[in-house]
Jmol script that loads the backbone (N, CA, C; Angstrom):
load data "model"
ATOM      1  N   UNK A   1       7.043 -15.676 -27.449  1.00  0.00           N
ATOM      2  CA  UNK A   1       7.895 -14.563 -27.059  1.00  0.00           C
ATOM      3  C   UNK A   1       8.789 -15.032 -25.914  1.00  0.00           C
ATOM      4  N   UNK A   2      10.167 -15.030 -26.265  1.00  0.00           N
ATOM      5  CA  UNK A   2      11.077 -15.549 -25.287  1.00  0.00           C
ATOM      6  C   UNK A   2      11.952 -14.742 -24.410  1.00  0.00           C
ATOM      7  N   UNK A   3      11.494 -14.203 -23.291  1.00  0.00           N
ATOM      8  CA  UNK A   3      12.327 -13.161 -22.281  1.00  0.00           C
ATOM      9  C   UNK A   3      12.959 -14.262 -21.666  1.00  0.00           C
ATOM     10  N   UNK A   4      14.495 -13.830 -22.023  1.00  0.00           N
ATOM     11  CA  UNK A   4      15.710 -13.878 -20.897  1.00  0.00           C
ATOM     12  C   UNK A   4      15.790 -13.296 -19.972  1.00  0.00           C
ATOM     13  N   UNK A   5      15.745 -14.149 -18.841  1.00  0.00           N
ATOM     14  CA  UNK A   5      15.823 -13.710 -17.252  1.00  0.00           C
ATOM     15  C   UNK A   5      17.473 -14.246 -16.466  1.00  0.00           C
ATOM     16  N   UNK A   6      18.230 -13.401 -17.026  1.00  0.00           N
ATOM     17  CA  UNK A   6      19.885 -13.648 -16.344  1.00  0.00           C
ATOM     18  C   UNK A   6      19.206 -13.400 -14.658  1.00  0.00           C
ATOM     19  N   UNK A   7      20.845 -14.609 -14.354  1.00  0.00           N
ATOM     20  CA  UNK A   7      21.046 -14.641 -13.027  1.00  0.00           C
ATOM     21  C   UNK A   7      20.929 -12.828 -12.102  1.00  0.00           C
ATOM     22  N   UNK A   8      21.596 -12.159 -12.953  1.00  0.00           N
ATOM     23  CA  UNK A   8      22.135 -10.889 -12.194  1.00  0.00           C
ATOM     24  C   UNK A   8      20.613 -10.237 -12.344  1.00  0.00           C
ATOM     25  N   UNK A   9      19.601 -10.378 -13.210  1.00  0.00           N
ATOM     26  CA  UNK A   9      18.206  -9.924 -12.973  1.00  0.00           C
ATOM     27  C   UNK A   9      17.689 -10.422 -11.437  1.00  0.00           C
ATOM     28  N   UNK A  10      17.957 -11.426 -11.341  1.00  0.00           N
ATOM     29  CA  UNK A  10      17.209 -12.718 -10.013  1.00  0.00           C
ATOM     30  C   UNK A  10      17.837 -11.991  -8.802  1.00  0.00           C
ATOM     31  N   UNK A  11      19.360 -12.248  -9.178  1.00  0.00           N
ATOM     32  CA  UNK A  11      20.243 -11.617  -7.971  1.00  0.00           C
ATOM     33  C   UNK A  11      19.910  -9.902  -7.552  1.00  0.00           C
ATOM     34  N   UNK A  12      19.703  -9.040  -8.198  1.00  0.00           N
ATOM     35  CA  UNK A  12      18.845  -7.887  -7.914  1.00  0.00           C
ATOM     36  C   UNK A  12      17.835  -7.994  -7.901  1.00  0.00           C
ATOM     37  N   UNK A  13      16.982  -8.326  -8.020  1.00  0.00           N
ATOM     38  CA  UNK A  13      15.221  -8.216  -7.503  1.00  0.00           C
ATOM     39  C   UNK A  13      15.784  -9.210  -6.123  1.00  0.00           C
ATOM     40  N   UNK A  14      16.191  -9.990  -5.937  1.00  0.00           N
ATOM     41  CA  UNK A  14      16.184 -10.325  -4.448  1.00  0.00           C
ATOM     42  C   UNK A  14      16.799  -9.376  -3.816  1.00  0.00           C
ATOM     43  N   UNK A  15      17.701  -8.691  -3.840  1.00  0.00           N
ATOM     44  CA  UNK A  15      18.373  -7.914  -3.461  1.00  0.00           C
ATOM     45  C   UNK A  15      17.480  -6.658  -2.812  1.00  0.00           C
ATOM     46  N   UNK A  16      16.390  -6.172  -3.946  1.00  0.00           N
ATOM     47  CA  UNK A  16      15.694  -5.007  -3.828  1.00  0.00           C
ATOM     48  C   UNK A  16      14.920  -5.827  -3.011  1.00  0.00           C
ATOM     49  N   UNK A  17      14.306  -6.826  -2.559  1.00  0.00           N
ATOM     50  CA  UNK A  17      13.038  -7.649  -2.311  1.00  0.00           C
ATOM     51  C   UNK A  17      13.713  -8.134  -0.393  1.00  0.00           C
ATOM     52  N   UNK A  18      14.880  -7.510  -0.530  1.00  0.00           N
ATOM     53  CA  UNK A  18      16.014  -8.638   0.968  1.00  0.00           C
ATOM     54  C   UNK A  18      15.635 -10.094   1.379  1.00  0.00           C
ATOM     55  N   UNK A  19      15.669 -10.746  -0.286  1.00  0.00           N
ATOM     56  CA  UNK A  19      15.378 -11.791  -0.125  1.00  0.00           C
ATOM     57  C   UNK A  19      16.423 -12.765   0.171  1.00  0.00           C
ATOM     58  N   UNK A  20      16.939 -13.903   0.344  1.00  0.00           N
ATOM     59  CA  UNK A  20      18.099 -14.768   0.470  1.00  0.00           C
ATOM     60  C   UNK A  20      17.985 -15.874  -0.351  1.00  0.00           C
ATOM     61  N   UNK A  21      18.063 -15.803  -1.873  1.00  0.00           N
ATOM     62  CA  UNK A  21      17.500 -17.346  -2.411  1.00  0.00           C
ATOM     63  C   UNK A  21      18.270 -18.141  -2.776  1.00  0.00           C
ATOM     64  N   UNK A  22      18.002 -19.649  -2.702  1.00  0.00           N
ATOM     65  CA  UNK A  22      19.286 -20.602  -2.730  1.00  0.00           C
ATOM     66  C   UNK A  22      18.986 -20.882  -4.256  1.00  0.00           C
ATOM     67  N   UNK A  23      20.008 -21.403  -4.803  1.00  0.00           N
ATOM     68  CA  UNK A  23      20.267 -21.548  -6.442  1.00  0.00           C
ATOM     69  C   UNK A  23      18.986 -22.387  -6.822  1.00  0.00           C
ATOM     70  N   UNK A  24      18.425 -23.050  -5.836  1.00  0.00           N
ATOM     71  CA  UNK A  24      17.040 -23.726  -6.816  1.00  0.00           C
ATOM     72  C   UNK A  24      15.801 -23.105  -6.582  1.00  0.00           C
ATOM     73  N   UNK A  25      15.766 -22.343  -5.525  1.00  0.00           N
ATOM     74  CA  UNK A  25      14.493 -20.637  -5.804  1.00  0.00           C
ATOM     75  C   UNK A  25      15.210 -20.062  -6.517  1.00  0.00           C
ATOM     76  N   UNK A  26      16.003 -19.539  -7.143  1.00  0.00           N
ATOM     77  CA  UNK A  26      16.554 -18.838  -8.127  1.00  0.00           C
ATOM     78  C   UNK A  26      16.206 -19.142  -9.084  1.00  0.00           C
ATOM     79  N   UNK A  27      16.363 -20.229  -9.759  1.00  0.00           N
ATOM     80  CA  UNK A  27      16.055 -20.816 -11.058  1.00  0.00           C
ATOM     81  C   UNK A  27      14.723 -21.051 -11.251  1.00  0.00           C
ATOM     82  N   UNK A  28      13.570 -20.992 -10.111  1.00  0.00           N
ATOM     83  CA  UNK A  28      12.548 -21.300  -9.720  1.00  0.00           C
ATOM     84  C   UNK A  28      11.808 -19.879 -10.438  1.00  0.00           C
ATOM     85  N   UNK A  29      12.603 -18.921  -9.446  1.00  0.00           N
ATOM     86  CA  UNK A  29      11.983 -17.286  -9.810  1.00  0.00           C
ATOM     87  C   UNK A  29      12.506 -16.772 -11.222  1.00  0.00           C
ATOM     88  N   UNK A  30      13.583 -17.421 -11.733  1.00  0.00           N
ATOM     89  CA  UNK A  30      13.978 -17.510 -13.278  1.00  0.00           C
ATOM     90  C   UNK A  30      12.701 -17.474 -14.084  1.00  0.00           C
ATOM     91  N   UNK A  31      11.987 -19.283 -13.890  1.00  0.00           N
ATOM     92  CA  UNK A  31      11.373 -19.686 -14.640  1.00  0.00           C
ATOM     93  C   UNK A  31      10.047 -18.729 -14.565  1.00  0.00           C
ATOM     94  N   UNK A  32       9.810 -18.554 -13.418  1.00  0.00           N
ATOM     95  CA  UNK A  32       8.547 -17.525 -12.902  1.00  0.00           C
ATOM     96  C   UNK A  32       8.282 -16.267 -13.398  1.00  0.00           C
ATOM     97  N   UNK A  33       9.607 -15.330 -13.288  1.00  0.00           N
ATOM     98  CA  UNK A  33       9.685 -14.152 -13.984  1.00  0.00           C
ATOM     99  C   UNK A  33       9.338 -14.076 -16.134  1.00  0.00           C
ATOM    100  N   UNK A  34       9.959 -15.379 -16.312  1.00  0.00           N
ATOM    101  CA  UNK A  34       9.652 -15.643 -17.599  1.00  0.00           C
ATOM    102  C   UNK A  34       8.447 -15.530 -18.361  1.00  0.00           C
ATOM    103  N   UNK A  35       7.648 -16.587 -17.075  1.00  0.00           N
ATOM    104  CA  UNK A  35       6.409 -17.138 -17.768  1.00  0.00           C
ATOM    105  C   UNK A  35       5.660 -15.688 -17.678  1.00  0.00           C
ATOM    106  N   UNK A  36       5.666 -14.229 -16.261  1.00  0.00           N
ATOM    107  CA  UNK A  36       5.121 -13.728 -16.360  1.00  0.00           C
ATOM    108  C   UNK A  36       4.859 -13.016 -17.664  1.00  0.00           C
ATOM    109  N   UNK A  37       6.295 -12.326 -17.740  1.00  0.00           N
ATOM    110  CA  UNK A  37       6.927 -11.622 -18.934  1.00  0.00           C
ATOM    111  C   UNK A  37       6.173 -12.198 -19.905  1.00  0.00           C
ATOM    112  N   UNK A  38       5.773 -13.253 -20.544  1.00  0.00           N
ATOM    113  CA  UNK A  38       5.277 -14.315 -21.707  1.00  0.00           C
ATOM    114  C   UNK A  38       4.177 -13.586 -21.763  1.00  0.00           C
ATOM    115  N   UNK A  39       3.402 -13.878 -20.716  1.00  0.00           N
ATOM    116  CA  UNK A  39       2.160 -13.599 -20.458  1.00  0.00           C
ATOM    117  C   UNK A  39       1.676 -11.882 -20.649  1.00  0.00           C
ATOM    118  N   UNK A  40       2.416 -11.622 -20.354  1.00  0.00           N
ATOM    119  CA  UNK A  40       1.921  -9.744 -20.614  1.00  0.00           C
ATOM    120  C   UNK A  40       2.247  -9.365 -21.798  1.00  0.00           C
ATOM    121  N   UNK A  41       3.179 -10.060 -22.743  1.00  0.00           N
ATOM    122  CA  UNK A  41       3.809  -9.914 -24.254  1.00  0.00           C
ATOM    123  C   UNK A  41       2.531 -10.327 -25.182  1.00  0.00           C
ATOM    124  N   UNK A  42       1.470 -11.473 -24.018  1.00  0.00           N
ATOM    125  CA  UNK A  42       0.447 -12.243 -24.869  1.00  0.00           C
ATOM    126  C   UNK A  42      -0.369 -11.423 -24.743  1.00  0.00           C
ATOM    127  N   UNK A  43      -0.603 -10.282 -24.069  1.00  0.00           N
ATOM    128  CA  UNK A  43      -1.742  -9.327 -23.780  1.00  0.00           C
ATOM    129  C   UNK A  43      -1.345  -8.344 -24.075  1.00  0.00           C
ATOM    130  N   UNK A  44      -0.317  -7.485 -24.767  1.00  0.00           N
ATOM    131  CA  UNK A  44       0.041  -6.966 -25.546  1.00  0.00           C
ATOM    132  C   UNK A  44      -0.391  -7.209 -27.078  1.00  0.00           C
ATOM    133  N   UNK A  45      -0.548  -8.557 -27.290  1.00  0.00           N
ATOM    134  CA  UNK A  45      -1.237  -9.134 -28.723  1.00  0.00           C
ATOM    135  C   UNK A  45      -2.316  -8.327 -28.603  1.00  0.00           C
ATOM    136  N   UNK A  46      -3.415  -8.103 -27.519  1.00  0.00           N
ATOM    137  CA  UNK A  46      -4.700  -8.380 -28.062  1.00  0.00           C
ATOM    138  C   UNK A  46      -5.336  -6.587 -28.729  1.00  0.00           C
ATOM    139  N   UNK A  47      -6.237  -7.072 -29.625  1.00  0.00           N
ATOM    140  CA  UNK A  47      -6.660  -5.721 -30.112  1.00  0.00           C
ATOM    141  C   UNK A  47      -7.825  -4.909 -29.146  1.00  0.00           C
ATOM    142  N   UNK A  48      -7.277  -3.997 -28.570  1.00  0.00           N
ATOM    143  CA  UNK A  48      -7.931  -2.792 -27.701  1.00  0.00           C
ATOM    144  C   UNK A  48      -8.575  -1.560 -28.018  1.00  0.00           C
ATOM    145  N   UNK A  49      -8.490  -1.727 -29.800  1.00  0.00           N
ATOM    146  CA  UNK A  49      -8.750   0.052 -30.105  1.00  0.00           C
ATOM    147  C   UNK A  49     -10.390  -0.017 -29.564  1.00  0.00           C
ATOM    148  N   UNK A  50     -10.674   0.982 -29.512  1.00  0.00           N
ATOM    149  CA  UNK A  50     -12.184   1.543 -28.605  1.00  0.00           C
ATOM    150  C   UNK A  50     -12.137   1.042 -27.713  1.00  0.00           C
ATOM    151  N   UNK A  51     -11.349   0.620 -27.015  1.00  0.00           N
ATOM    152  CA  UNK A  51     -11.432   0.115 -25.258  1.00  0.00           C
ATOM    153  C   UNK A  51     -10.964   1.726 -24.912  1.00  0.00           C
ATOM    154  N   UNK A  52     -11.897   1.670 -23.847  1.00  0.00           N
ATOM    155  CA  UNK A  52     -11.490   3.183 -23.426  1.00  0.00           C
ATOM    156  C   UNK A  52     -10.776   3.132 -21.940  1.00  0.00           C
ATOM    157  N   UNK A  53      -9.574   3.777 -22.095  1.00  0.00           N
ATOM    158  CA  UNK A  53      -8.820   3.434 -20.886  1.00  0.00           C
ATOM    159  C   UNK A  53      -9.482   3.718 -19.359  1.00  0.00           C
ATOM    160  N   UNK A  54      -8.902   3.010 -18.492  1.00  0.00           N
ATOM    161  CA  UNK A  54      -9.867   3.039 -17.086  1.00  0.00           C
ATOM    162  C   UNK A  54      -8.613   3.437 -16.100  1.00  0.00           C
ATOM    163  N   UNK A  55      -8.499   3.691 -14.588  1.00  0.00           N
ATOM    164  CA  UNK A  55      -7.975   3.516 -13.478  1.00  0.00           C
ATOM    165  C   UNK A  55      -8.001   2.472 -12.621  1.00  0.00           C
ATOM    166  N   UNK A  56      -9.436   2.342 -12.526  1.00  0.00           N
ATOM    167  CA  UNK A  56      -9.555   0.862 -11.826  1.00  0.00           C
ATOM    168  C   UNK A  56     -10.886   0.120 -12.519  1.00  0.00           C
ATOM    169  N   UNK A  57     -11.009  -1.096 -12.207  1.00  0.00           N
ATOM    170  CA  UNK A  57     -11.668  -2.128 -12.848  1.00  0.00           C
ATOM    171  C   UNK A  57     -13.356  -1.540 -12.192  1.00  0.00           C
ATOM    172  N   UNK A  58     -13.116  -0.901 -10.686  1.00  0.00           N
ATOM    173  CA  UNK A  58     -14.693  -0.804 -10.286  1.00  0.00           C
ATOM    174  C   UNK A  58     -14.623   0.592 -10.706  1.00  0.00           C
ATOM    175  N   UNK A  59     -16.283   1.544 -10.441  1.00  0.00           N
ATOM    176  CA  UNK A  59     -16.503   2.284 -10.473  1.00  0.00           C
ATOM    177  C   UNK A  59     -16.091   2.671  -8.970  1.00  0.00           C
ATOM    178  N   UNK A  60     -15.415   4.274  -8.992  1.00  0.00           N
ATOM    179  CA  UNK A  60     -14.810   4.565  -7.649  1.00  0.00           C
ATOM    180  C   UNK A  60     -15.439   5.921  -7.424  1.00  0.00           C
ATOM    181  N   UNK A  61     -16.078   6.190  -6.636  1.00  0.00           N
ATOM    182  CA  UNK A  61     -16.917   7.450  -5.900  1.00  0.00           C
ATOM    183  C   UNK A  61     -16.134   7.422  -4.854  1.00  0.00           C
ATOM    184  N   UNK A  62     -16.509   8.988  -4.615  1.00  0.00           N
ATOM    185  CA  UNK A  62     -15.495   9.362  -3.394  1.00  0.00           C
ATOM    186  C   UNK A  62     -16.893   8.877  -2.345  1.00  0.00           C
ATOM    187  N   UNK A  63     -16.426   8.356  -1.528  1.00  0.00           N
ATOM    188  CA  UNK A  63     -16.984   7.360   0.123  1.00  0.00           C
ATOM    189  C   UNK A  63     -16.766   8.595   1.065  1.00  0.00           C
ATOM    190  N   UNK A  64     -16.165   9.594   1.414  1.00  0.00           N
ATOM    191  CA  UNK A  64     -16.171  10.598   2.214  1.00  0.00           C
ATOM    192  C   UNK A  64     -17.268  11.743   2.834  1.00  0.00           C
ATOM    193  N   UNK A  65     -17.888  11.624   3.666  1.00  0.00           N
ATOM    194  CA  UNK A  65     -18.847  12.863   4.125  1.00  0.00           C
ATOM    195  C   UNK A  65     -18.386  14.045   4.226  1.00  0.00           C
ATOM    196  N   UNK A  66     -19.435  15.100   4.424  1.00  0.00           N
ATOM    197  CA  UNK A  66     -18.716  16.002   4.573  1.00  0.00           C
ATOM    198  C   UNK A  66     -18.493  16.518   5.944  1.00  0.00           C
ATOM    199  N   UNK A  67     -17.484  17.417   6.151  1.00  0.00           N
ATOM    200  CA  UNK A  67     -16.853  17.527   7.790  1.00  0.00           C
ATOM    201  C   UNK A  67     -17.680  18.406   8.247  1.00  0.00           C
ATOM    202  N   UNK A  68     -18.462  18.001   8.988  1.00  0.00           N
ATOM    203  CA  UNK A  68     -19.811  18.646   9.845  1.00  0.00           C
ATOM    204  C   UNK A  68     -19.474  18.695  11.496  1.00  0.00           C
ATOM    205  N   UNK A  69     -19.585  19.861  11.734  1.00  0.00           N
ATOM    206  CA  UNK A  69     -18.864  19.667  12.985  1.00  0.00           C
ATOM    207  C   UNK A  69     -20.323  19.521  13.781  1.00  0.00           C
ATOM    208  N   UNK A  70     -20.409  18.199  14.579  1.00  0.00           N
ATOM    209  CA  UNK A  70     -21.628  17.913  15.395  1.00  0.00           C
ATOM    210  C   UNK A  70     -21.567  18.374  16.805  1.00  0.00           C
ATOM    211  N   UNK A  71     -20.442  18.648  17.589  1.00  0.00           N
ATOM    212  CA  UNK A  71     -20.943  18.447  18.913  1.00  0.00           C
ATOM    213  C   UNK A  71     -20.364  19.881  19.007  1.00  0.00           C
ATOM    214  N   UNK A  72     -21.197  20.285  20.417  1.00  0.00           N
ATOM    215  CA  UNK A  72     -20.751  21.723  20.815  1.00  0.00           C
ATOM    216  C   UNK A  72     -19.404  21.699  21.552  1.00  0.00           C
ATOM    217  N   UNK A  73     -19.167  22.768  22.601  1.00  0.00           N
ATOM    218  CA  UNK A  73     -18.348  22.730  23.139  1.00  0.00           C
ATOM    219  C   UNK A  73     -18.378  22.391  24.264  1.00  0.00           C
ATOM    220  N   UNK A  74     -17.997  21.156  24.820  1.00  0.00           N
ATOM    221  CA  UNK A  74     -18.467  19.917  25.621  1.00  0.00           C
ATOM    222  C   UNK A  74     -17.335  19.771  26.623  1.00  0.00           C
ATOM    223  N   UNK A  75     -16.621  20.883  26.725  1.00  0.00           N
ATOM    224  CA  UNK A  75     -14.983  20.455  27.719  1.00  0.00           C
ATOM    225  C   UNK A  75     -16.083  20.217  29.020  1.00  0.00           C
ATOM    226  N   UNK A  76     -17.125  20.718  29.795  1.00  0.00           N
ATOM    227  CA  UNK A  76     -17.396  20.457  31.381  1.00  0.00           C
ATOM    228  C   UNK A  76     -17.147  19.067  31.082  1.00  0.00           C
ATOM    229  N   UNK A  77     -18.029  18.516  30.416  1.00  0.00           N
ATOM    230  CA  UNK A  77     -18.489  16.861  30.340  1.00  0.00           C
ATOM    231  C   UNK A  77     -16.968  15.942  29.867  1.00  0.00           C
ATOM    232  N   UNK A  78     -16.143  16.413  28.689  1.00  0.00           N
ATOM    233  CA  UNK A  78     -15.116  16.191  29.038  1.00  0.00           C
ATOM    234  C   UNK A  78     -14.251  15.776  29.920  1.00  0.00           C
ATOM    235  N   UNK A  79     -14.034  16.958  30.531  1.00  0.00           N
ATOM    236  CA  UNK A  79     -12.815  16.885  31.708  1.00  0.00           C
ATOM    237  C   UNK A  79     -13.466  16.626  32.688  1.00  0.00           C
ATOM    238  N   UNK A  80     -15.124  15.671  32.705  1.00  0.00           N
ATOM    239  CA  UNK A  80     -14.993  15.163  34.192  1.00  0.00           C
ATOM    240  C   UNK A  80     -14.621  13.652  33.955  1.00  0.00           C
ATOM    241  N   UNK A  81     -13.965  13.057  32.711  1.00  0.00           N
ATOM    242  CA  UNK A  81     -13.466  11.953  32.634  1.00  0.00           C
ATOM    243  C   UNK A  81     -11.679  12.290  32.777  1.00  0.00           C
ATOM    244  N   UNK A  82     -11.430  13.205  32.910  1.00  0.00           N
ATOM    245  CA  UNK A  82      -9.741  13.376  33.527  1.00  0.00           C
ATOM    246  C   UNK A  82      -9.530  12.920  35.049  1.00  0.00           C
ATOM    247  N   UNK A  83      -8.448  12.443  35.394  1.00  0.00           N
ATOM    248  CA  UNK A  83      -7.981  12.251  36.377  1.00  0.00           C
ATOM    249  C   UNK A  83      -7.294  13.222  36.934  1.00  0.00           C
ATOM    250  N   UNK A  84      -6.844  14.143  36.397  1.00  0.00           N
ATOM    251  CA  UNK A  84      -6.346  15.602  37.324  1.00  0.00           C
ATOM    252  C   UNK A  84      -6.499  16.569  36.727  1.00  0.00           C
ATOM    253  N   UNK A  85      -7.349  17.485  36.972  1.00  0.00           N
ATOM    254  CA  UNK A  85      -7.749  18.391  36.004  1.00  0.00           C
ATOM    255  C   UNK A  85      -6.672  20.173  36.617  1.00  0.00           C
ATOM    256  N   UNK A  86      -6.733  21.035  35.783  1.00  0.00           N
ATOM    257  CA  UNK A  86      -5.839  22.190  36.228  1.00  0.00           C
ATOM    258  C   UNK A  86      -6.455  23.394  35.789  1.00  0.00           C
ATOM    259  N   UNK A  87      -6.957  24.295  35.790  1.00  0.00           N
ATOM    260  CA  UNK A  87      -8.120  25.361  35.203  1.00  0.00           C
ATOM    261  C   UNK A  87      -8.111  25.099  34.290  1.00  0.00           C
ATOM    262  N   UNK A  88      -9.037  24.133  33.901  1.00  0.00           N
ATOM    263  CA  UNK A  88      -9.909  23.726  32.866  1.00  0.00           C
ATOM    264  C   UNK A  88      -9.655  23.055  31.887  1.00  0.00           C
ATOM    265  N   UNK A  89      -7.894  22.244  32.065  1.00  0.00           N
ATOM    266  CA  UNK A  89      -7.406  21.488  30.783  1.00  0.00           C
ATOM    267  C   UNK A  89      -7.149  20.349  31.676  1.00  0.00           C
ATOM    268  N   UNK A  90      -6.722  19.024  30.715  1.00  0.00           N
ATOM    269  CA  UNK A  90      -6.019  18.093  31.724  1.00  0.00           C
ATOM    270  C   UNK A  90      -4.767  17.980  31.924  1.00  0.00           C
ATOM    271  N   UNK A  91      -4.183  17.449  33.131  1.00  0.00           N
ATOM    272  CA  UNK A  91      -3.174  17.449  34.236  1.00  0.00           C
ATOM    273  C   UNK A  91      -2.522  16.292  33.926  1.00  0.00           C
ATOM    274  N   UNK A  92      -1.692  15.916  33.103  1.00  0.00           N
ATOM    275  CA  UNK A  92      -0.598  15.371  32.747  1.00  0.00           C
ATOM    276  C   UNK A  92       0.679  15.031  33.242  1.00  0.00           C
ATOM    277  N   UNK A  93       1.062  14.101  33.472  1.00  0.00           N
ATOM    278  CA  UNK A  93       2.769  13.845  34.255  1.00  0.00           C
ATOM    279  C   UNK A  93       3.533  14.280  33.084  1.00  0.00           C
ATOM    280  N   UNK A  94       4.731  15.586  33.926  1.00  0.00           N
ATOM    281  CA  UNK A  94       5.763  15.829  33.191  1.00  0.00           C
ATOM    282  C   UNK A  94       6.355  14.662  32.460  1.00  0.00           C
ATOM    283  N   UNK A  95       6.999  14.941  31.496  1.00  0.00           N
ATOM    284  CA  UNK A  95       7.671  13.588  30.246  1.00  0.00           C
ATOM    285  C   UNK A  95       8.911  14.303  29.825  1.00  0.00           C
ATOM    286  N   UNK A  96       9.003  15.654  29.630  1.00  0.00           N
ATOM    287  CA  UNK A  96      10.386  16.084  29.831  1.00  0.00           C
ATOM    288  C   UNK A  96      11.024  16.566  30.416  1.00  0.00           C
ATOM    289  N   UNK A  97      12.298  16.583  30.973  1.00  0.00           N
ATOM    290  CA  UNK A  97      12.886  17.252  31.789  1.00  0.00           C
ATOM    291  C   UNK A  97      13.976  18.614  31.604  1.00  0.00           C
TER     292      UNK A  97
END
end "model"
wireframe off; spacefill off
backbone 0.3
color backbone group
């Protein structure tokens, strides 16, 4: 299976990519883009019926706990790690004017 990879293909994917390639990475990523193309046309050959389609190759469980709120309401202990405290929040240097 023979995919043609024109210059103006090379010259846009670098383009999209802000790549800068000199005429012999060009012809380089020519030959490259080809062989991929080849290669996925060759795996397109193969027979898949009863392969049952997937998302990803592993098994994927959700990894997330659930949102348990652990600590009480802890501002004393808090705000005795502030450096300027103001009834009962912390004391911040103005930032706008």
């Amino acid at each position: 299976m023979a995919n043609i990879i024109t210059d103006e293909t090379i010259e846009y994917v670098g383009i999209l990519a802000k790549l800068d390639l000199s005429a012999e990475e060009k012809e380089q990523a020519k030959k490259d883009m080809a062989n991929m193309l080849d290669y996925i046309g060759t795996l397109s050959e193969l027979d898949t019926e009863g392969v049952e389609p997937m998302s990803h190759v592993f098994p994927v469980n959700n990894v997330f706990r659930e949102d348990v709120v652990t600590n009480a309401d802890d501002r004393d202990n808090i705000i005795l790690n502030a450096p300027k405290v103001k009834d009962g929040s912390f004391m911040v240097p103005k930032t706008v004017q």
